[in-house]
ROKE-837595 format. One line per 4 residues: their letters; for each residue x negated, y, z of C-alpha. Coordinates in steps of 0.02 Angstrom, whole numbers. Layout:
A = X Y Z ~ ...
// end
This chain:
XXXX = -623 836 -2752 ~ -707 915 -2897 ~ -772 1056 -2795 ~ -864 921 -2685
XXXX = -931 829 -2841 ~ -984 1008 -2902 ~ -1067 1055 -2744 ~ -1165 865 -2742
XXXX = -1231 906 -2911 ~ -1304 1062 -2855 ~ -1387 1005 -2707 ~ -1467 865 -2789
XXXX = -1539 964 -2952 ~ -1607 1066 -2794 ~ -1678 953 -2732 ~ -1752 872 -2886
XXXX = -1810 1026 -2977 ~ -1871 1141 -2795 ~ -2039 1152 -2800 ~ -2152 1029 -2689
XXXX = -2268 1056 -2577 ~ -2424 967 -2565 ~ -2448 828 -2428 ~ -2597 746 -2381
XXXX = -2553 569 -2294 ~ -2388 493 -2273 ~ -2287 339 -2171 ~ -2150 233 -2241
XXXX = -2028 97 -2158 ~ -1939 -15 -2278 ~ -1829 -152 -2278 ~ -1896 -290 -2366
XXXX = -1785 -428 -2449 ~ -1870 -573 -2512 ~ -1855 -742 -2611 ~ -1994 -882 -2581
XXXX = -2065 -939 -2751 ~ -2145 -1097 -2700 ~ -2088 -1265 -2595 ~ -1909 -1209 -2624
XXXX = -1881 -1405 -2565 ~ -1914 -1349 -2380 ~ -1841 -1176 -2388 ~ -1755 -1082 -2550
XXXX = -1640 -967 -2486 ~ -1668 -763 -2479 ~ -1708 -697 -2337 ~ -1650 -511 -2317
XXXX = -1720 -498 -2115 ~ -1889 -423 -2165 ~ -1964 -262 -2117 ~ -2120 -157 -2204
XXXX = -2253 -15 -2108 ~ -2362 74 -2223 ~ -2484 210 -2194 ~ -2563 297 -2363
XXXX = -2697 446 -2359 ~ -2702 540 -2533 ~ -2857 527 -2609 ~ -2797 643 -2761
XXXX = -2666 657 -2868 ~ -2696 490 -2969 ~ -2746 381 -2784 ~ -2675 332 -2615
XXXX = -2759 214 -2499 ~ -2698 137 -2326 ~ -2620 -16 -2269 ~ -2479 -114 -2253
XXXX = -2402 -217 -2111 ~ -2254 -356 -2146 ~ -2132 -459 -2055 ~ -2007 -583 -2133
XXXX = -1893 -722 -2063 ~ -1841 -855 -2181 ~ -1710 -1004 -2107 ~ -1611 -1138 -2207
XXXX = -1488 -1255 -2129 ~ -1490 -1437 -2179 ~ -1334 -1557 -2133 ~ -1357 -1738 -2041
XXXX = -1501 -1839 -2096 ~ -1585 -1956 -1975 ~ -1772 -1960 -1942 ~ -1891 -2094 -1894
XXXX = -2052 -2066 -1784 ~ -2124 -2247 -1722 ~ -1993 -2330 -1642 ~ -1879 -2169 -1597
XXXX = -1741 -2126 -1724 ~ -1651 -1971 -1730 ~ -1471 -1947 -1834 ~ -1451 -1742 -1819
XXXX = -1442 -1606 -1927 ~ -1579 -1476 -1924 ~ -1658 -1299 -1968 ~ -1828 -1238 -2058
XXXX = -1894 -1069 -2013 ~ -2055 -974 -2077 ~ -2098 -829 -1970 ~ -2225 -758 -2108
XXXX = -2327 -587 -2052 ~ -2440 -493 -2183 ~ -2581 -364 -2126 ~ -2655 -263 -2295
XXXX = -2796 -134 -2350 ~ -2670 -46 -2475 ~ -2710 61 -2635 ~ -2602 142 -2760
XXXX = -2622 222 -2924 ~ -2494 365 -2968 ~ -2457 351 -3152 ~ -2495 483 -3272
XXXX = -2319 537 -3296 ~ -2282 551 -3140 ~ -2181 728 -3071 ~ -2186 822 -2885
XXXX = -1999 737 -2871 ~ -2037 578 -2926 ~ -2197 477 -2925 ~ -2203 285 -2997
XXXX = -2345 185 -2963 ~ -2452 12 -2965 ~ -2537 -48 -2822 ~ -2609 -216 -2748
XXXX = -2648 -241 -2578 ~ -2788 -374 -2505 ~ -2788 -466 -2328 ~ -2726 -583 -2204
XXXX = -2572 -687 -2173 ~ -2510 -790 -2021 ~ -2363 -904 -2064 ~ -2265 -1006 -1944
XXXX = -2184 -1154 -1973 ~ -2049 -1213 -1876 ~ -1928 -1379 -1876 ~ -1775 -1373 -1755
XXXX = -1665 -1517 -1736 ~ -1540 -1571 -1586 ~ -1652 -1534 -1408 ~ -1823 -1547 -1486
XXXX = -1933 -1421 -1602 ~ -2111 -1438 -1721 ~ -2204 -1314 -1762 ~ -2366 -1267 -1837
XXXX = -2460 -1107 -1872 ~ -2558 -1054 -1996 ~ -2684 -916 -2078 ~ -2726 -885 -2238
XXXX = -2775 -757 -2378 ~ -2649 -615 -2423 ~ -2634 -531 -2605 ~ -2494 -435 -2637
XXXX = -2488 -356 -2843 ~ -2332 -198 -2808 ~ -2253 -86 -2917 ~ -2138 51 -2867
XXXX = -2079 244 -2841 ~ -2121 389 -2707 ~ -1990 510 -2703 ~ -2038 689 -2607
XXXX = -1891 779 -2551 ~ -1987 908 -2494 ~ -2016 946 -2314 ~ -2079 810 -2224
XXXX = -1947 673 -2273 ~ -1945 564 -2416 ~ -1904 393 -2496 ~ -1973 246 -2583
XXXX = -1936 77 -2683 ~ -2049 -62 -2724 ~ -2048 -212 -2785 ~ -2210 -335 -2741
XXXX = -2311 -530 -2777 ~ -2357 -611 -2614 ~ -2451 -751 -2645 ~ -2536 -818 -2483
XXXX = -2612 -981 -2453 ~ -2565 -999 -2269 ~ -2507 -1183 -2312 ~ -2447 -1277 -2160
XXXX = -2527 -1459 -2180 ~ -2416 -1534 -2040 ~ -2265 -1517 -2126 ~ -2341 -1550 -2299
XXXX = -2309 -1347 -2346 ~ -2407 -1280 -2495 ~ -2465 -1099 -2523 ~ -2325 -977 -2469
XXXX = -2282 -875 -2632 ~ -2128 -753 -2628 ~ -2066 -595 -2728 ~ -1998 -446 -2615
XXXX = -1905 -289 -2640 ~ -1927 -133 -2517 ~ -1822 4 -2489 ~ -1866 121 -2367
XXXX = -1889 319 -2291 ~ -2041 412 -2276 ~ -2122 519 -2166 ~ -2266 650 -2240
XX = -2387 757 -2165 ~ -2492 927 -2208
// end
């Protein structure tokens, strides 16, 4: 057992201390968890089925620019209530989803302390999300869709290996006013954590 532990510790301080080699561009996938921040009446539970795509071109050793692409699923189950529409009333219990997709122009900044092993940063990232809103209850389903603005504050770590493989963490703001008026939904805010790999290139 020790000789395993012994052996871990070596490979790692290899890893950590081998020199890097510069890459130029690089692609992540992440798992994204999130927690909506606002109209936690309609949905409040964390949502761990997201996914992140990024794409970043090194600008120098201080910038990164690119973009990012999101997808997250967030359901909450609510027990029997009964609904009125006109005339028709409906005793059922129900669920509310948000499908909510982000599309980004991305740009980091690499802070000053940062090493060839391990390389924290702050970024924000500006553009477009579509939300949609959905209401399923017994046979029958509502739904609305929405667009809206996308700004996304992020603060996190690269991690070179070396080679062409890496890793990242991240933890972001989304605020994003693609508000769904049908079902009386304000702006969509939410705080998200990423974990992912990452590919780099020469």
């Amino acid at each position: 057992m020790r000789r395993w532990i012994a052996s871990a510790v070596i490979v790692f301080l290899g890893i950590v201390s081998a020199k890097a080699q510069d890459f130029d561009r690089y692609f992540y996938l992440s798992w994204m968890g999130s927690n909506p921040l606002s109209n936690t009446s309609w949905i409040d539970n964390d949502s761990g089925m997201g996914m992140k795509f990024g794409y970043r071109k090194i600008i120098n050793d201080k910038f990164a620019a690119g973009f990012d692409l999101t997808w997250v699923t967030y359901d909450k189950y609510y027990p029997t209530a009964t609904f009125e529409d006109g005339s028709r009333t409906i005793t059922t219990d129900y669920f509310n989803y948000v499908y909510s997709y982000g599309l980004t122009l991305s740009g980091q900044y690499f802070l000053p302390f940062s090493t060839p092993r391990v390389m924290p940063f702050v970024g924000l990232g500006v553009g477009a999300a579509l939300n949609r809103y959905f209401q399923y209850y017994n046979i029958y389903a509502e739904d609305d869709q929405t667009w809206g603005f996308l700004g996304r504050p992020e603060i996190g770590v690269l991690f070179p290996f070396g080679g062409k493989w890496g890793a990242t963490v991240s933890g972001q703001y989304n605020f994003s006013t693609a508000k769904s008026d049908y079902f009386a939904y304000d702006d969509f805010n939410s705080l998200s954590v990423n974990v992912g790999v990452v590919l780099m290139s020469y």
